[in-house]
N, C-alpha and C positions, 0 to 999 in steps of 0.2 A: 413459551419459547424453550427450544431442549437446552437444560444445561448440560454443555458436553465438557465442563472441568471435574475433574474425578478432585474428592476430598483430599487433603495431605494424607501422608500415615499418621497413626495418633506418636509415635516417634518420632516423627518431623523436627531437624534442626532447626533454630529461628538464629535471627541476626545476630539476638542476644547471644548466642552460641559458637560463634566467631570469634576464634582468637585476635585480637587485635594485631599483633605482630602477626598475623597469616599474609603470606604473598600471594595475591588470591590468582592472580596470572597464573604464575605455576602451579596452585592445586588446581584451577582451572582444567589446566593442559593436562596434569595428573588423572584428572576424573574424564578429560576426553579421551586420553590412551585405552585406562581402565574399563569404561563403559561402554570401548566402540560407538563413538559419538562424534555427532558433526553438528556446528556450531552459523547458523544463520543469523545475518543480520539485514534489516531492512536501511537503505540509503538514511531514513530519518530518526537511526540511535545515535548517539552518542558516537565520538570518534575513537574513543578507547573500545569500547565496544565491535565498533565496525573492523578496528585493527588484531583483532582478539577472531576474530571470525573464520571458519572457513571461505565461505561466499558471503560475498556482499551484493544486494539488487535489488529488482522490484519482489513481491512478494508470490507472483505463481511461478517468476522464473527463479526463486530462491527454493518453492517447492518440489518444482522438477528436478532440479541438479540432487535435491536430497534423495530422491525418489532414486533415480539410477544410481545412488550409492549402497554398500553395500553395510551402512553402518545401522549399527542397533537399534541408538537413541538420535533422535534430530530433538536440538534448545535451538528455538526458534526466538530467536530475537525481535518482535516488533511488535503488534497486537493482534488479539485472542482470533478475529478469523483469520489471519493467517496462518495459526498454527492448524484451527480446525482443517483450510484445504492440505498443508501437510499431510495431517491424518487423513484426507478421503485419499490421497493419492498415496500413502504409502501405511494401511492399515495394520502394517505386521509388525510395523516398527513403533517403539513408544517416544509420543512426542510431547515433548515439555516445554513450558510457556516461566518465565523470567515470575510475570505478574500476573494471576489471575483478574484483575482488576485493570489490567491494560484494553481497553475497548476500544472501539470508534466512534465520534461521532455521525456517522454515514451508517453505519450497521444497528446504531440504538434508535436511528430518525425511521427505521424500516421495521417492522415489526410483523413475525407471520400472521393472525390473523386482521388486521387492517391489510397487511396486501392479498392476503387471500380475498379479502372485500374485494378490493379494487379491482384483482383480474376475475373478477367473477360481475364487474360490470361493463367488463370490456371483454367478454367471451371471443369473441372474430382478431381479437388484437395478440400479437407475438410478444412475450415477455423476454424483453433483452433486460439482461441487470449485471450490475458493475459487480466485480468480484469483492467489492469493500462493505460485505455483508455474512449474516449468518447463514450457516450450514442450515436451516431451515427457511431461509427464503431462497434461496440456490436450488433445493428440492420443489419449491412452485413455480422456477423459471424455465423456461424454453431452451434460452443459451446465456451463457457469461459473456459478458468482454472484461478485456482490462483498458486501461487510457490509450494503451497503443495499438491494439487491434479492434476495437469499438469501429471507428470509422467500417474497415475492411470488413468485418461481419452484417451492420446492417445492411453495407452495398449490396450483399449477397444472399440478402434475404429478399423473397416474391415482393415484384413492386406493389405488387395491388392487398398486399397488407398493413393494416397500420400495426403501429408499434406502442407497447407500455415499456416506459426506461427508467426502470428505479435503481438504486435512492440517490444518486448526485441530480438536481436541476440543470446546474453549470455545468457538467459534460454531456448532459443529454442534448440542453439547448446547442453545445456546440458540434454536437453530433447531426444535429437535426440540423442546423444551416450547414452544413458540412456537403450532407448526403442528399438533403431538399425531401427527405422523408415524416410522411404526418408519424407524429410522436408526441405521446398523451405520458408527461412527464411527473414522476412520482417529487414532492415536494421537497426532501433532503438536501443538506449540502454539507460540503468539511469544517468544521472550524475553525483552521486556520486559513483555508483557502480562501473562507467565504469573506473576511477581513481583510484582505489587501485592499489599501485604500488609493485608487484612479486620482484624486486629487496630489497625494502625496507623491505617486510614484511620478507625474507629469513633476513637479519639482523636483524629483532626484533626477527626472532625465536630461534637466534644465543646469543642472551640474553636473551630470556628467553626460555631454550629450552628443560623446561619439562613442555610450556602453549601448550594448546591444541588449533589448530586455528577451528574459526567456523564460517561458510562465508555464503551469501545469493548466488542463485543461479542468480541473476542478474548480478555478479560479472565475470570477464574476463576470462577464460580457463588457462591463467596465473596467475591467485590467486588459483583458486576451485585446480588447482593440489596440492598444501602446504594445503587441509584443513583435519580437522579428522573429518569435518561434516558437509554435506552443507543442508540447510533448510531454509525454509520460518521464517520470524522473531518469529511467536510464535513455530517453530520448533527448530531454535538456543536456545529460550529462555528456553523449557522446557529440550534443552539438556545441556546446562551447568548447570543447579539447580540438574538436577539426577544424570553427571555424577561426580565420587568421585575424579575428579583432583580438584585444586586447583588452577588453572592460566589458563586464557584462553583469545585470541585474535580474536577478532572480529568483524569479515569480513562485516557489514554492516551499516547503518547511527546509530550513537552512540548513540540516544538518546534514545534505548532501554536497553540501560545499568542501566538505571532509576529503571524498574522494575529488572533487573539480582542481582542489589545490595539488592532490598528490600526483594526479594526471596531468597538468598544464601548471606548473608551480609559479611559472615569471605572469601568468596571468594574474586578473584583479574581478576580482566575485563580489556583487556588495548583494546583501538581501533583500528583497524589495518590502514596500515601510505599509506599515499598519495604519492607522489614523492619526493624526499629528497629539504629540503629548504622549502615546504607548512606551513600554520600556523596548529595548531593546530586543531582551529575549521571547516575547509575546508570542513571533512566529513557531516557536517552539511548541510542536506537538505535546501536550501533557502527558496523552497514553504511552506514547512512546518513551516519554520520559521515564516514567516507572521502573522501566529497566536497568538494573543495573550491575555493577560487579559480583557485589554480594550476592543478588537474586540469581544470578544465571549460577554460580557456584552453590548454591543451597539447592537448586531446580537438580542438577544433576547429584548433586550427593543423596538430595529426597527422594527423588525421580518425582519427581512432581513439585508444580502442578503440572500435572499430567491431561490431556485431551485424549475423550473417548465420545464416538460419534458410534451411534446405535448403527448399526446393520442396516435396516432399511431407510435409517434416513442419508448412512452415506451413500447407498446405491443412487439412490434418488439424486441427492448431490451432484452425483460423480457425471449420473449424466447429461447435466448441460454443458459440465466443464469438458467433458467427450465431446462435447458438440461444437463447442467450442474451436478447441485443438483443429476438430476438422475440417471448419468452413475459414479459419485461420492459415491451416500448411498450406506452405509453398508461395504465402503470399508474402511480400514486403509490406513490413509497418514501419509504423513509429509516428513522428510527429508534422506539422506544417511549419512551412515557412513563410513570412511574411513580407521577408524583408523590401526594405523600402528603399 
């Protein structure tokens, strides 16, 4: 698998290096003046984080809006493939990751040569794959989706082809009853997502049981049946602000509840629950967590960790995500609705 994190400089600042009395907000801001830099965060950092941001979103629409900017450095806030498609989509610019050790579980379940296996035993089969993977399994795909335009691309692909959908299970399967398309599902799923526990959440809904649940479709066939609306996080997010309940429970890593309160503040958000006995915080993404004050300000003072995607494997890359984009404009996405 390419590693596409470039080393520190052997002069790399470390934490230890950090004045403790440093207000790191404003060197922050200081080093984003300086460096011509713009600052991403994904819905599931931290909320200091996310407030500290230029854009806040899902992770290709956080990469686009960098892309038509005109800035130097993109600090990508959230994990390592989302910084990689920064870099396939804005190559000229250097793009810096908080923590090189922030990864996914969905992009470590996928691996290039086991997928290479597998599309090499389904030769007649369309490789659609979720964009929550590496910059080298992206070069053996056909097309990307993401959570929100998945639906709309497989609709759009020849009926009389079957499909391979790696690495979430749980969005492929709900792509597949979705669309009624055969689909030979690659084994993956999130780790957080794959934990929300269907027993538990039927007892939160049993107390609160005029909240509306609203769940990602990474989520288990055993949640998404209890939701009144499954969507990609900026799809949850723009549908509890519009719709006119008041309570709602929600189905994916919490810390987009960050923006749900700042958006619909007299609203009430609870998190949907892990198996009985879990802490609280459990739902909390780990990779994501890695990120933090100190790192995103050591990221830009080092300029690294830095992401560099070899030449031909970002072409390759680049184009499913073209392909993408194309069989995507002009259509309306986002999420379903259930409600009952």
């Amino acid at each position: 698998m390419t590693d596409t994190v470039l080393p520190l400089p052997a002069n790399a600042k470390t934490e230890a290096d950090i004045d403790p009395t440093l207000d790191l907000v404003e060197a922050i801001n200081a080093l984003r003046k300086e460096k011509n830099a713009i600052i991403l965060a994904h819905y599931y950092q931290e909320g200091e984080i996310q407030d500290l941001a230029d854009f806040v979103g899902d992770s290709l629409d956080l990469s686009r809006k960098a892309a038509a900017t005109d800035a130097d450095m993109i600090v990508f806030c959230g994990v390592r493939f989302m910084g990689e498609v920064a870099k396939i989509l804005s190559p000229g610019k250097i793009v810096v990751i908080p923590d090189s050790e922030a990864g996914c579980s969905l992009e470590e379940s996928c691996r290039p040569e086991p997928f290479a296996a597998f599309r090499a035993k389904h030769p007649d089969h369309v490789a659609v794959t979720y964009i929550n993977c590496s910059a080298d399994i992206k070069a053996l795909s056909d097309v990307i989706v993401t959570s929100s335009n998945a639906e709309v691309i497989v609709n759009s692909l020849p009926q009389d082809k079957p499909i391979l959908f790696a690495p979430d299970r749980h969005l492929g399967a709900y792509i597949a009853k979705k669309t009624g398309r055969d689909m030979t599902l690659w084994p993956g799923s999130c780790i957080i997502h794959e934990q929300f526990s269907e027993k538990e959440l039927v007892k939160l809904k049993t107390r609160h049981p005029k909240a509306l649940v609203a769940a990602h479709p990474e989520c288990p066939e055993t949640v998404l049946r209890h939701a009144d609306y499954i969507g990609s996080t900026k799809g949850i997010l723009d549908y509890v602000v519009k719709t006119e309940a008041d309570e709602f429970i929600i189905a994916t890593e919490p810390h987009i509840i960050h923006q749900m309160t700042k958006a619909a503040p007299t609203k009430t958000f609870i998190p949907a629950p892990f198996a009985e006995g879990e802490c609280a915080s459990c739902a909390d993404c780990p990779f994501m967590a890695k990120n933090t004050l100190e790192k995103i300000y050591l990221a830009m003072l080092n300029e690294g960790p830095a992401l560099a995607v070899p030449e031909e494997l970002r072409t390759r890359a680049l184009k499913p995500l073209e392909r993408m984009l194309e069989l995507s404009a002009s259509v309306p996405m986002g999420g379903s609705s259930n409600a009952k």
